[in-house]
C-alpha positions as CSV (number, residue, x, y, z in Angstrom):
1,X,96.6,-91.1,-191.6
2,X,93.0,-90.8,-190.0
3,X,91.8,-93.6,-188.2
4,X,88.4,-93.9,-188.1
5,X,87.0,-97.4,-186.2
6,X,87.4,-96.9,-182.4
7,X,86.4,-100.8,-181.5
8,X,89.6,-102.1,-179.2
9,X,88.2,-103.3,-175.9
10,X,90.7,-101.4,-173.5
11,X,91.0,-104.4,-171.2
12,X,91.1,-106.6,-173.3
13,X,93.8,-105.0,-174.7
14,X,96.0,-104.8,-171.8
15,X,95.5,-108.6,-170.8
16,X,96.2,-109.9,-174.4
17,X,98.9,-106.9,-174.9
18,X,100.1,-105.0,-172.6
19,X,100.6,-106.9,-169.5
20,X,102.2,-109.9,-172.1
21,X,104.7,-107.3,-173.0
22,X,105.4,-106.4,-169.5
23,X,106.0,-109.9,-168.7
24,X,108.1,-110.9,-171.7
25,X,109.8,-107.6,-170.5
26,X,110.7,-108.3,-167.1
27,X,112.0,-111.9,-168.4
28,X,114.5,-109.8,-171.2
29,X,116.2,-108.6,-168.5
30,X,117.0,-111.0,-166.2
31,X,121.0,-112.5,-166.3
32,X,119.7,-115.6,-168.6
33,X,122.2,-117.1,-171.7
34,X,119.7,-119.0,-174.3
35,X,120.1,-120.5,-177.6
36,X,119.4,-117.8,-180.1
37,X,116.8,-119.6,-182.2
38,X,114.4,-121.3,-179.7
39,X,113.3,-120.8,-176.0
40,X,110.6,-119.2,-174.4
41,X,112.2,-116.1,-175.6
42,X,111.3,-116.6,-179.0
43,X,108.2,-118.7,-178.1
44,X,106.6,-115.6,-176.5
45,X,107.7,-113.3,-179.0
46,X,105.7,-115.3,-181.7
47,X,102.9,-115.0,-179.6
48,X,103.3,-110.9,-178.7
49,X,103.7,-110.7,-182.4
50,X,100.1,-112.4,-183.3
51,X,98.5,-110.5,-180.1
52,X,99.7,-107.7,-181.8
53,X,98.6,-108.2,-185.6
54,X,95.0,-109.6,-184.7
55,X,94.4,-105.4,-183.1
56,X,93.4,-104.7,-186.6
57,X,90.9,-107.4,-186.8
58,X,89.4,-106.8,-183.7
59,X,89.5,-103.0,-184.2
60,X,87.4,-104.1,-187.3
61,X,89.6,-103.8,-190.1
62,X,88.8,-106.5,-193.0
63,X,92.4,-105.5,-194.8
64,X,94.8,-104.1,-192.8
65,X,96.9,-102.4,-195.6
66,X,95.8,-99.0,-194.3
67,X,97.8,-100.4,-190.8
68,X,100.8,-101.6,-192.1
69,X,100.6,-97.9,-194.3
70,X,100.3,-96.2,-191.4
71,X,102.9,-98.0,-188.7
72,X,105.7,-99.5,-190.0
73,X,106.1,-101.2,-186.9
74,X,103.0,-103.0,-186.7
75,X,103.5,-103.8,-190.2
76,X,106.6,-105.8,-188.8
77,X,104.6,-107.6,-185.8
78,X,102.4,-108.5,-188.7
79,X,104.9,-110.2,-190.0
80,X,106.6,-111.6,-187.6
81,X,103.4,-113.5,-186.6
82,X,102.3,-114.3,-189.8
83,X,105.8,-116.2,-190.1
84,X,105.7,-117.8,-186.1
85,X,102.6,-119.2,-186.9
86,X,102.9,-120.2,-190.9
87,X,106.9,-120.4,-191.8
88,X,108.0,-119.2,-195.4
89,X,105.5,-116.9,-196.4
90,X,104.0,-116.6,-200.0
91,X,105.4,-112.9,-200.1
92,X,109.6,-114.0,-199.9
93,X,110.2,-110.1,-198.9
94,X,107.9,-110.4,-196.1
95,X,110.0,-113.5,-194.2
96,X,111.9,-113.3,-191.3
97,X,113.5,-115.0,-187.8
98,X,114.1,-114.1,-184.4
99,X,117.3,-114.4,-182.6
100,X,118.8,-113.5,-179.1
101,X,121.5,-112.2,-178.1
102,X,122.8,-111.2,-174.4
103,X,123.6,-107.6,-175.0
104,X,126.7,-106.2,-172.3
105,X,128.0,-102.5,-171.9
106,X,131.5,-102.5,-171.6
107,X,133.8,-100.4,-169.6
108,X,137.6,-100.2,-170.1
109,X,138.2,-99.7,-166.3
110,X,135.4,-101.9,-165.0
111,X,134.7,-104.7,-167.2
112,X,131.0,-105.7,-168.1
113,X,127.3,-105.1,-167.0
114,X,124.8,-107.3,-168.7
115,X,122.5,-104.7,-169.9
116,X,119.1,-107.4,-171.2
117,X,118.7,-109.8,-173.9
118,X,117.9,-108.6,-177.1
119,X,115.4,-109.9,-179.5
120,X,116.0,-109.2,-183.2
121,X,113.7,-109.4,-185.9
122,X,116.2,-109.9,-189.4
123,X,113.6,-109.3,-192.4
124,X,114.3,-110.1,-195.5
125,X,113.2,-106.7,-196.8
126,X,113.5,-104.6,-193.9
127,X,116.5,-105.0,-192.2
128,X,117.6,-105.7,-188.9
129,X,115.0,-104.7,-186.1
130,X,115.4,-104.4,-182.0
131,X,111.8,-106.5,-180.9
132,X,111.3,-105.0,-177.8
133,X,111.4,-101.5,-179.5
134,X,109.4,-102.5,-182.4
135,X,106.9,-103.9,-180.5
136,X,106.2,-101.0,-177.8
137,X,106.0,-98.8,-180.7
138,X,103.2,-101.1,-182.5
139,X,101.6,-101.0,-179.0
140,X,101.8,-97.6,-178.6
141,X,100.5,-96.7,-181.9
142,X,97.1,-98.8,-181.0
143,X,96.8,-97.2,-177.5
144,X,96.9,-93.4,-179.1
145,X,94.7,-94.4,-182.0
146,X,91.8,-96.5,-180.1
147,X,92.2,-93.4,-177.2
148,X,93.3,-95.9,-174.7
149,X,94.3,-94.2,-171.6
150,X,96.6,-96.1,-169.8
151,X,99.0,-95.0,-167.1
152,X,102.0,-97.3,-168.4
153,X,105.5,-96.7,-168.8
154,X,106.6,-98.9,-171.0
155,X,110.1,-98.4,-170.4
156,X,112.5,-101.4,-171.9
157,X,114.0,-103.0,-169.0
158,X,117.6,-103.4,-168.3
159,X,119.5,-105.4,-165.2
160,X,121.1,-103.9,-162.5
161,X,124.5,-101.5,-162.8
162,X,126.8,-104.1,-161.8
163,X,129.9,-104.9,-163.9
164,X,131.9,-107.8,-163.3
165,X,135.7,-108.7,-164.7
166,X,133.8,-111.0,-167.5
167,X,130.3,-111.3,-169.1
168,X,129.1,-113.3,-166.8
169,X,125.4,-114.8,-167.5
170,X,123.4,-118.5,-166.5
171,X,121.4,-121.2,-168.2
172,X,118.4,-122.1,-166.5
173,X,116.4,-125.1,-168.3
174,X,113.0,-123.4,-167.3
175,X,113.6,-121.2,-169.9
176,X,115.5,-123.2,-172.7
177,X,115.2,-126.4,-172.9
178,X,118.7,-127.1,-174.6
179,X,121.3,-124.6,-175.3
180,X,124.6,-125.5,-177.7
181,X,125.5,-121.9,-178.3
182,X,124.6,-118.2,-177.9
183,X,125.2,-114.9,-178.7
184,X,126.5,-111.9,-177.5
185,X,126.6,-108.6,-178.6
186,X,129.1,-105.5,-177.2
187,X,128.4,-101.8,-176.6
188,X,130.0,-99.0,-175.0
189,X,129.1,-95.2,-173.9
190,X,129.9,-92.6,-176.4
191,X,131.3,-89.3,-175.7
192,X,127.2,-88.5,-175.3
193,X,126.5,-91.3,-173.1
194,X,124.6,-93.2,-175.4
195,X,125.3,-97.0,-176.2
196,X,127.3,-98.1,-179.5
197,X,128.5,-100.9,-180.3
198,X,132.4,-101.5,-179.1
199,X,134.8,-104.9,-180.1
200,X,136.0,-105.0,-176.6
201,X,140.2,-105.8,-177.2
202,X,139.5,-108.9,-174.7
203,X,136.2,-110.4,-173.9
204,X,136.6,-113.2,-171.3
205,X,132.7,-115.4,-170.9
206,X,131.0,-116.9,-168.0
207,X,128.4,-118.9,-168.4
208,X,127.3,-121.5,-165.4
């Protein structure tokens, strides 16, 4: 589809966008257990999510159909933010939540290695989505259509190859004000190196 307004202010753009994401990035991948619903995790997500919708309006698009038509993903930051800001949505199939879960590769011979958290996005209509992915691919989608050149990697973070004999992570109250549980999710190599995800025949937890 042929986008035709070129109206984005580039710097903008990478205060209110890019450099968030970086941030919220960096924060991902740090060894931190929080409760899956609430925390700054999902507070800055909410607020990536709007950052991320309002490109259309300030790219000067009065319905932004032809968007969410054009990039599925930004079609789910759309309404991801509509639902931070608003709750239940008039649209049912457009509702969603957020959730986090500390994400470890496992290793038969050498236990676990916290890879990041992950964000999900579970839509009612859509599916399960990864955030981090869905939302560099909104981002990116803007920076190619408004011709913003930016020397950026944009490269999901992950913590440093270390495994330890359990899945070992900390709370820190800076970052969630109360935890009673959390999450975790397993995956393993495959044969082609890639990540899957493993039920690990014993999973022993650290959390301090």
């Amino acid at each position: 589809m042929s986008i035709g307004l070129i109206n984005v202010n580039p710097q903008r753009f990478v205060n209110d966008v890019v450099k968030p994401w970086d941030e919220f990035n960096g924060l991902l991948s740090q060894r931190y257990a929080f409760q899956p619903d609430l925390s700054d995790v999902t507070r800055l997500a909410g607020a990536l999510a709007v950052a991320i919708k309002h490109q259309a309006d300030l790219a000067g698009y009065a319905d932004r159909s032809a968007i969410d038509a054009a990039s599925l993903d930004n079609k789910l930051m759309s309404d991801v933010g509509d639902f931070w800001k608003h709750g239940p949505l008039r649209d049912s199939g457009r509702n969603n939540s957020l959730s986090v879960s500390a994400m470890f590769e496992y290793h038969p011979g050498r236990g676990f290695r916290f890879l990041r958290n992950g964000l999900f996005i579970q839509h009612a209509s859509l599916g399960e989505h990864d955030f981090m992915h869905t939302s560099l691919a909104a981002i990116r989608y803007w920076l190619t259509t408004q011709r913003i050149g930016l020397s950026w990697s944009g490269a999901i973070a992950e913590g440093p190859a270390e495994f330890y004999p359990t899945a070992l992570f900390r709370y820190d109250p800076r970052y969630c004000i109360s935890m009673s549980s959390t999450r975790v999710r397993f995956l393993a190599r495959s044969g082609g190196g890639d990540l899957v995800p493993t039920d690990p025949p014993e999973v022993r937890i650290e959390i301090y």
